[in-house]
N, C-alpha and C positions, 0 to 999 in steps of 0.2 A: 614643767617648772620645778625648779629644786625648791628642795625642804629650808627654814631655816638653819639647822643642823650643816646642812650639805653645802648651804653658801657659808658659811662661816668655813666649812673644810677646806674648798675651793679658793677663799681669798688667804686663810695662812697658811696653805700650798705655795700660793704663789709670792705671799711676803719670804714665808723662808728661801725661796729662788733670787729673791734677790729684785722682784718685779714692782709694778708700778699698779696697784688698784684704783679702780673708781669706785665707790662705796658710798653709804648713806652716812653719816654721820650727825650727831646729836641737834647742829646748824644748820649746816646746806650740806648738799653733795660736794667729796672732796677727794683728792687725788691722794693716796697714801703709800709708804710704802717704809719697810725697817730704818727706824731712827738709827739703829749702830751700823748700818751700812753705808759707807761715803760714796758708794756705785750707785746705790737704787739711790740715792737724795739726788745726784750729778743726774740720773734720768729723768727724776720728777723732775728738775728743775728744768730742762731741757725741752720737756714737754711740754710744762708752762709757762717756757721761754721766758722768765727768769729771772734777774740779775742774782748769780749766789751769795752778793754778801748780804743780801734780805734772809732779816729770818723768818722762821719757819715754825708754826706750833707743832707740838709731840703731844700725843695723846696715850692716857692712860686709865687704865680701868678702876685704880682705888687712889684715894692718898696717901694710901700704907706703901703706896712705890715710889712714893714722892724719892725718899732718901736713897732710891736707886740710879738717881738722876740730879740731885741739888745737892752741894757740900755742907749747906747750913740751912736747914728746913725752919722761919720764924714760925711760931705759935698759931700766930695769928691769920697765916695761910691757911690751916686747917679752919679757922672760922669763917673768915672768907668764902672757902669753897663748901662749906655745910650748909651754909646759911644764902647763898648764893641763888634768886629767885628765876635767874637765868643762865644759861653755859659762861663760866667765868674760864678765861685763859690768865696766867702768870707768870710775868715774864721774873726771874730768879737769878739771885748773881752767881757762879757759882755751877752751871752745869758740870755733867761728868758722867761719864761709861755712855755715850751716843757718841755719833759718826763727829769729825770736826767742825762738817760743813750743817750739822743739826743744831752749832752752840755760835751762836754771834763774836763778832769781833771782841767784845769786853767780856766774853765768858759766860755770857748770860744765857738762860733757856730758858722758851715760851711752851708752859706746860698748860693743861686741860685734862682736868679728869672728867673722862665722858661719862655721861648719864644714860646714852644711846643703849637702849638693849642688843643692839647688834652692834656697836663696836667693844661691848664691852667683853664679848661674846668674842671675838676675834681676838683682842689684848691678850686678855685671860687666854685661850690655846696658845696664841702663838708665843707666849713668854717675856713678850719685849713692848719697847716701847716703838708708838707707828708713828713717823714725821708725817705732818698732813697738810695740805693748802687745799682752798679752793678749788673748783673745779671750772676752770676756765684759762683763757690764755692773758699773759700779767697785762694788767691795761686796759681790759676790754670787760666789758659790764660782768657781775658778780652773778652765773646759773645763779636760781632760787631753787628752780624744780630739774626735776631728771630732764624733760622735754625741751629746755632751754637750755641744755650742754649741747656746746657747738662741736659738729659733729667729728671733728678733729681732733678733740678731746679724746671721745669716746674711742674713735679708732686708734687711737697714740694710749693707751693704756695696755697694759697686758692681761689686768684681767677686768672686765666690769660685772658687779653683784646684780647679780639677777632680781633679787627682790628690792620695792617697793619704788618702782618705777611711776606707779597709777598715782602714789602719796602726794596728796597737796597739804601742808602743814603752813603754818607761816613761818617761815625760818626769820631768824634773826642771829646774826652775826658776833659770835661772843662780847662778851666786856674784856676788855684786855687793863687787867692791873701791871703796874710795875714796880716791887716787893722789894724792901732794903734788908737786909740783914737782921738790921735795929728794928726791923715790924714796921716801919713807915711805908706806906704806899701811896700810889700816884694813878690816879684813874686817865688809861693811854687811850682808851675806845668805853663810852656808858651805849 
């Protein structure tokens, strides 16, 4: 079995290729792969069969990267996400520098700054931001745990993370806010 260190090496090998991970994320297990590449999103998607005008949460390691990724970052996304008692996602008007098929029809991006010590851990080397969904196929019930990715999944990935396969946590599925410019938001998922 790899080291922490060495699965973190292993999976931003293969984001920087251009590839499709399966990984543990801060929620459940999810498919992930380079937000600013519109090839590896076109695979995830494919692999999750899909529709691509569904968007897509990007995950990121701090909210000091927010502004690598939103044109108008409100205030109050920062309190939001500090104060935030579980994984909150937001969705932002306003994406920029991700793939096309990463930002929704209206321009909008669904961001997440992980808490996950291992995706944070991957973020942080690989330099960018990761597009992530689910780990399953669209339409069919939501994995919780590793042993309940159908096993389709697992083989249609390029790379899958070795560690924390045995973990039973109780995952729960982010809050999805949706963030106006003016600081108004709208709760999409509690």
């Amino acid at each position: 079995m790899n080291s922490f260190d060495e699965e973190v090496s292993l999976a931003v090998d293969a984001l920087k290729q251009g590839k499709v991970i399966l990984y543990p994320t801060d929620t459940i297990w999810g498919l992930g792969c380079d937000a600013t590449n519109g090839k590896a999103i076109e695979r995830l998607f494919k692999i999750k069969r899909r529709k691509e005008n569904k968007s897509i949460i990007t995950l990121i390691d701090s909210d000091q990267r927010l502004k690598e990724y939103v044109k108008v970052v409100p205030s109050i996304a920062y309190d939001l996400i500090r104060n935030a008692a579980n994984p909150i996602s937001i969705v932002f008007p306003g994406g920029m520098n991700l793939a096309k098929n990463a930002i929704s029809a209206d321009g909008s991006v669904c961001i997440r700054v992980t808490t996950n010590e291992f995706c944070i851990a991957i973020v942080q080397k690989f330099g960018k931001a990761i597009a992530s969904t689910s780990a399953n196929i669209s339409g069919e019930p939501t994995a919780l745990f590793f042993n309940q990715i159908s096993p389709e999944i697992i083989h249609s990935a390029d790379h899958v993370v070795g560690l924390f396969h045995d973990e039973i946590n109780l995952p729960k599925a982010s809050t999805i806010i949706k963030l106006e410019v003016n600081g108004q938001f709208e709760i999409i998922r509690a």
